[in-house]
C-alpha positions in Angstrom: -8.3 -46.7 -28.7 -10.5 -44.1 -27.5 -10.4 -40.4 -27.2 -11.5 -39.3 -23.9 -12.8 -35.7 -22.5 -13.3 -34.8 -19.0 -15.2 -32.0 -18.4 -15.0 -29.7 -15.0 -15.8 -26.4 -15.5 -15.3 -24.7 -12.2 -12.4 -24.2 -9.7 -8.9 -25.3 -8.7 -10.3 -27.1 -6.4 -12.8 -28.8 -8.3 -10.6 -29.9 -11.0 -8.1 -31.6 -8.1 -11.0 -33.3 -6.7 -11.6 -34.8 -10.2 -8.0 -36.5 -10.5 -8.7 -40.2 -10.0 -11.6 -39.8 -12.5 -9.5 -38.4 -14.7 -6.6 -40.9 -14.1 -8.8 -44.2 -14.3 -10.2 -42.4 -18.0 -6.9 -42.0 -19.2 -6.0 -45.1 -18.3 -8.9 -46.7 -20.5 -8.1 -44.4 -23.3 -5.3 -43.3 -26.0 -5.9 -39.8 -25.8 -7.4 -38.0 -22.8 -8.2 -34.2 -22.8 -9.7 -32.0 -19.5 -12.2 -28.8 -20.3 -12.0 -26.5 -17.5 -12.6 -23.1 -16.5 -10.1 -20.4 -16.7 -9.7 -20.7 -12.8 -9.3 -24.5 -13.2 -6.7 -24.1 -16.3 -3.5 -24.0 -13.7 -5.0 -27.2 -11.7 -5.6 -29.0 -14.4 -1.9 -28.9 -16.3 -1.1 -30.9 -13.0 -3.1 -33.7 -13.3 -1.3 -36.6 -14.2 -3.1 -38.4 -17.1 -4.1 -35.3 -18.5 -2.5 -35.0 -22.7 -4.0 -31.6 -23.1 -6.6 -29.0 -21.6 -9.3 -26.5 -23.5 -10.4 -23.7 -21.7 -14.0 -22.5 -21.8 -15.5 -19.5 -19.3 -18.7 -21.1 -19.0 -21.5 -18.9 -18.5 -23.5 -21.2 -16.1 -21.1 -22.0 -13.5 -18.5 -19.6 -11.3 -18.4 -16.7 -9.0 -18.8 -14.1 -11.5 -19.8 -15.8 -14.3 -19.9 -14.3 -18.1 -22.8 -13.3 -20.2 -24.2 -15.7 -22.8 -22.1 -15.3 -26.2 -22.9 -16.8 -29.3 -19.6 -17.0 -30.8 -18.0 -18.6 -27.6 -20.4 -20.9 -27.5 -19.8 -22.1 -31.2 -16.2 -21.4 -30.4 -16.2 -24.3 -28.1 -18.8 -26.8 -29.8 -15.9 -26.1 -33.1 -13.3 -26.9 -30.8 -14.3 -30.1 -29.4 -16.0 -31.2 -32.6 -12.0 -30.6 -34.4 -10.8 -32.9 -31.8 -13.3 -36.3 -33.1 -13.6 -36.7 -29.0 -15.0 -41.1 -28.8 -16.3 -40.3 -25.0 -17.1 -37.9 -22.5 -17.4 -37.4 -18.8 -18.9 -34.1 -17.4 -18.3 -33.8 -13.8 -20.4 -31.3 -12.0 -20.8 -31.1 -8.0 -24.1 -32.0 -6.3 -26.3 -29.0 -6.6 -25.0 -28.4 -10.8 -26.4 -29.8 -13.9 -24.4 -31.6 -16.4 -27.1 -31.1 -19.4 -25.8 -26.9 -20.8 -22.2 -29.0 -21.3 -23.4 -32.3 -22.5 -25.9 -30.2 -25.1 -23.0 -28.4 -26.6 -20.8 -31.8 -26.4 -23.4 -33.5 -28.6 -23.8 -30.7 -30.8 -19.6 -31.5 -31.7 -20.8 -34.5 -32.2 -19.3 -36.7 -29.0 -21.2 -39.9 -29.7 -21.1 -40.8 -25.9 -21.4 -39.2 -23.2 -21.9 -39.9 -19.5 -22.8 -37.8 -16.2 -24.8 -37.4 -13.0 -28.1 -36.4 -13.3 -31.0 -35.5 -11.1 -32.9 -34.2 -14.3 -34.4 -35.9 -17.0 -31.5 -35.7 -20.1 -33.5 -35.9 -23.1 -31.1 -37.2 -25.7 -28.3 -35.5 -24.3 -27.0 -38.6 -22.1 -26.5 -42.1 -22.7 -25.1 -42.8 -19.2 -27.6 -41.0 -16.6 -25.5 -41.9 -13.4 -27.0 -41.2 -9.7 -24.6 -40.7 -6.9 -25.1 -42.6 -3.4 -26.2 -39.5 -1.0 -23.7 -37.7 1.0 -20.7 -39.2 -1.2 -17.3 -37.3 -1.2 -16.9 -34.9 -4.6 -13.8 -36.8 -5.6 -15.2 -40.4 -4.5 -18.6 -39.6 -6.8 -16.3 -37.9 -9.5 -14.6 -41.6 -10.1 -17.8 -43.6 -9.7 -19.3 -42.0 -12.8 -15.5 -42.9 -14.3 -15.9 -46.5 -13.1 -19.8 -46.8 -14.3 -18.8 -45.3 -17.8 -16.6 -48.8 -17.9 -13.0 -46.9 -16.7 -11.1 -48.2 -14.1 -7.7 -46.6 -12.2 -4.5 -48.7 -13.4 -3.0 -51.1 -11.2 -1.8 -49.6 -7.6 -3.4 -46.3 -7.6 -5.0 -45.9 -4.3 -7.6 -43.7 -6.0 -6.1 -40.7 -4.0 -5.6 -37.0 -5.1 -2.6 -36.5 -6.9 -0.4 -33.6 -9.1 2.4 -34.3 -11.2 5.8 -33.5 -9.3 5.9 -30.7 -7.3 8.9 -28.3 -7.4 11.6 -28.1 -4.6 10.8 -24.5 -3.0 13.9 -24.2 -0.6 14.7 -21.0 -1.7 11.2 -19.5 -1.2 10.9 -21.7 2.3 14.4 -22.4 3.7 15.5 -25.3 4.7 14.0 -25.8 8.2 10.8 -27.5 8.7 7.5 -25.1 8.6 3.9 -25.1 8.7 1.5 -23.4 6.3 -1.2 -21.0 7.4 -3.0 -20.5 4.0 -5.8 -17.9 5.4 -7.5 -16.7 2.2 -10.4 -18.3 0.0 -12.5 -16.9 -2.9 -15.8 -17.3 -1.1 -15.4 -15.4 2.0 -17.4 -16.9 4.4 -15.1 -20.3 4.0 -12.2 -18.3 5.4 -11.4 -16.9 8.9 -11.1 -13.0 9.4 -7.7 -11.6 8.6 -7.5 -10.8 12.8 -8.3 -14.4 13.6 -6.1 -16.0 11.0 -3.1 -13.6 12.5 -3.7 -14.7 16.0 -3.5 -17.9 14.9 0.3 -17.4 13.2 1.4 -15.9 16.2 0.2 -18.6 18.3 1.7 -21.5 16.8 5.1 -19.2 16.6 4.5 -19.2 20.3 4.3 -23.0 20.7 7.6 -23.7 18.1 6.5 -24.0 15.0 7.8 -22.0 12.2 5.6 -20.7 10.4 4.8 -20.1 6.0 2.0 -17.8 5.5 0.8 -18.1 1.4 -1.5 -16.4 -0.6 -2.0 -15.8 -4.0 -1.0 -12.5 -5.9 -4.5 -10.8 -5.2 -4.2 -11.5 -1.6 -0.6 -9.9 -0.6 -2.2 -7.5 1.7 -4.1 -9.8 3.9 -0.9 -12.6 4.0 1.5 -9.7 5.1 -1.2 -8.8 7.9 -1.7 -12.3 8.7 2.3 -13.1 8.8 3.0 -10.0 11.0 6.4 -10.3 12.6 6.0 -13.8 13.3 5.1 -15.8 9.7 7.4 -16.4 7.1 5.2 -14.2 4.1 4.6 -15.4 0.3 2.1 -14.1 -0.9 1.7 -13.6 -4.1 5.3 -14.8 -4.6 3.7 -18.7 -6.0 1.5 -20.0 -8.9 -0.4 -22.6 -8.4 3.2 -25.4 -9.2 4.9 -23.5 -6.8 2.5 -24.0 -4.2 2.1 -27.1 -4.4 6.1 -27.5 -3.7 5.4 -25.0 -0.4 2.8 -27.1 0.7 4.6 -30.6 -0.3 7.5 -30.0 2.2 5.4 -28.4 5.1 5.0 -30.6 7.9 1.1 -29.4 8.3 -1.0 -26.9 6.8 -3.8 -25.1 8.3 -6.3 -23.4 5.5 -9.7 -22.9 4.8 -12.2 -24.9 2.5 -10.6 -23.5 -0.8 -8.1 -24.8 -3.7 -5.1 -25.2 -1.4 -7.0 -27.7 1.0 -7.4 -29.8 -2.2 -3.4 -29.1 -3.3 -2.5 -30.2 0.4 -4.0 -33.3 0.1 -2.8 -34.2 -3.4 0.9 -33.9 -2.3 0.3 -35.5 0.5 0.5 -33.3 3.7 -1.9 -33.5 6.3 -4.6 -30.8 6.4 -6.0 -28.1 9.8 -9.3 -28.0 7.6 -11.2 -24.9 9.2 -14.0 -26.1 7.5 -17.4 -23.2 7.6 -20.5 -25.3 7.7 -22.2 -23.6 4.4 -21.6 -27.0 2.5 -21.4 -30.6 4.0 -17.3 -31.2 5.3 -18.8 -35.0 3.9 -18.3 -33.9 0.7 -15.8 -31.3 0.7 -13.6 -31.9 3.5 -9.5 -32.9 2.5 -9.3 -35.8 0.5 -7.1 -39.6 1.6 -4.9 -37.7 3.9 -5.0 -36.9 7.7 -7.1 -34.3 8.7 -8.6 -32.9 11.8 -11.5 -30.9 11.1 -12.3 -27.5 13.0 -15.4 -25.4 12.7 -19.0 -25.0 14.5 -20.9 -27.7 11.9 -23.6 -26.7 13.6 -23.3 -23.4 13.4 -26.8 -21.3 12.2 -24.9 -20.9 8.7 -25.3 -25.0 8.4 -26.0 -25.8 5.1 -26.8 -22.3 3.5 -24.2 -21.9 0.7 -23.7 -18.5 1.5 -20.2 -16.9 -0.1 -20.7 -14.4 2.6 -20.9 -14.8 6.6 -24.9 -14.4 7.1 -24.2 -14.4 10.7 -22.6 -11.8 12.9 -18.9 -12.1 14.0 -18.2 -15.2 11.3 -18.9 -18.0 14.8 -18.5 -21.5 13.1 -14.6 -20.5 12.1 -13.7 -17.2 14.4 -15.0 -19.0 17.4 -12.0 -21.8 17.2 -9.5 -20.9 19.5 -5.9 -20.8 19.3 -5.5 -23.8 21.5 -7.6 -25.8 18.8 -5.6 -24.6 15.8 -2.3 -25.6 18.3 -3.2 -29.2 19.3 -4.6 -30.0 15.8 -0.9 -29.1 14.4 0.6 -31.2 17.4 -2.0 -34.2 16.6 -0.9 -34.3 12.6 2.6 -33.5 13.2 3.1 -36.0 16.1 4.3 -39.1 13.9 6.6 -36.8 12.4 8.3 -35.5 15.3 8.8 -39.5 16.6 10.3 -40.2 13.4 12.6 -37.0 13.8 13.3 -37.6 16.8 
């Protein structure tokens, strides 16, 4: 049968967003291999359908991408040449090209090789897919899959998904809890760390107990954010863990960043305070409730911008506390009957 790679170079998130691509792949294929980024590596070892994942820093994609090497580059075209990959899907977001991978995947000799492409591919591509306009990542991720001739096996709803998340009772406790999750990498997709702490405090106030998580990087802002009212773990969770906090929380409330996609592939509903700088139609939490909060037409709209361009961060400051409150009442509703 065939050997299948799936390429996603960039984040966590990114590489959640490409689960039911990768899923209907391996599902057409005996072997099926992901190539991410370092920052993707810990996402990707969750993927169900996933038999083993290469690691390349990609010099054309990233925050803080790396400078052009020779020998990493002929480290990688070596690496996927010495795994006689059949097929190959490169999935890249909207405003990426597919064509520096697929060159170095054709120079290791994949014989096929599929992706979106506004650009004219040359010899690189034999399937140059276009995406419908304004189509979710993950949705366009698994159309590509399904044009390339791969379909999702029986009964998958085509929904994100990880491989089992742990039990984190004795990180959480045993009572029921929301997350606050108040960092991101690209700051100006996450509130200000005064904003975010208003907000723990406030839904402490209304009854809810409160998980505040962050990654190891971030333990100063998640112990400011938690305060005296917010359960805090930061830095005290990879990437599994996490996914076990954010599996048993009743709701989550978090930014545009990797744990909105990790909420939603466990299953827990999302508070998406979603900053206008990309379209919420493409990015916003993925087959689970959500309410979205945010200014979308705030004068950011649209920009890309990692940092705030505007003055006092308005499309996600400006939500108030009564917002963040009733959106957590609104997802954990049906919940609470069920409890009750």
């Amino acid at each position: 049968m065939t050997r299948t790679l799936v390429v996603r170079l960039d984040s966590a998130g990114d590489v959640l967003l490409a689960g039911p691509a990768v899923r209907a792949a391996a599902h057409g294929s005996s072997y099926t291999a992901m190539l991410c980024g370092p920052a993707g590596e810990q996402a990707a070892r969750l993927l169900p359908g996933v038999d083993e994942v290469l690691v390349h820093d990609a010099p054309w994609v990233g925050l803080e991408p790396p400078p052009v090497r020779r020998g990493d580059t002929e480290a990688l075209v070596d690496a996927v040449a010495g795994h006689r990959f059949d097929r190959a899907l490169i999935l890249a977001s909207y405003h990426q090209s597919p064509l520096p991978a697929a060159l170095l995947l054709r120079m290791a000799g994949v014989g096929w090789i599929g992706a979106d492409s506004e650009h004219y591919p040359g010899a690189l591509l034999d399937l140059r897919h276009r995406r419908d306009p304004g189509q979710h990542e993950a949705r366009a991720a698994l159309a590509l899959a399904e044009a390339a001739g791969y379909a999702l096996p029986p009964g998958d709803g085509g929904g994100l998904r990880v491989r089992e998340a742990p039990d984190t009772t004795h990180l959480t406790g045993g009572d029921p809890y929301v997350v606050v999750h108040p960092g991101a990498a690209v700051p100006a997709r996450a509130w200000s760390p005064e904003r975010a702490a208003r907000a723990v405090a406030a839904l402490d106030a209304a009854g809810h107990r409160v998980v505040v998580t962050g990654a190891p990087p971030e333990k100063e802002l998640t112990a400011r954010v938690a305060g005296g009212y917010g359960l805090d773990l930061g830095g005290r969770t990879g990437l599994h863990e996490l996914a076990g906090v954010l599996a048993a929380a009743r709701a989550v409330v978090t930014g545009n960043t990797g744990p909105a996609h990790l909420t939603a592939a466990v299953g827990t509903p999302v508070v998406s305070l979603f900053a206008p700088v990309v379209p919420a139609a493409l990015w916003a939490p993925y087959g689970v409730p959500h309410v979205l909060l945010g200014r979308q037409d705030a004068p950011c709209a649209g920009s890309r911008a990692r940092v705030c361009p505007v003055p006092g961060h308005p499309c996600l400051d400006s939500v108030t506390d009564a917002e963040v409150v009733a959106a957590v009442t609104e997802l954990t509703s049906a919940d609470r009957e069920m409890t009750a």
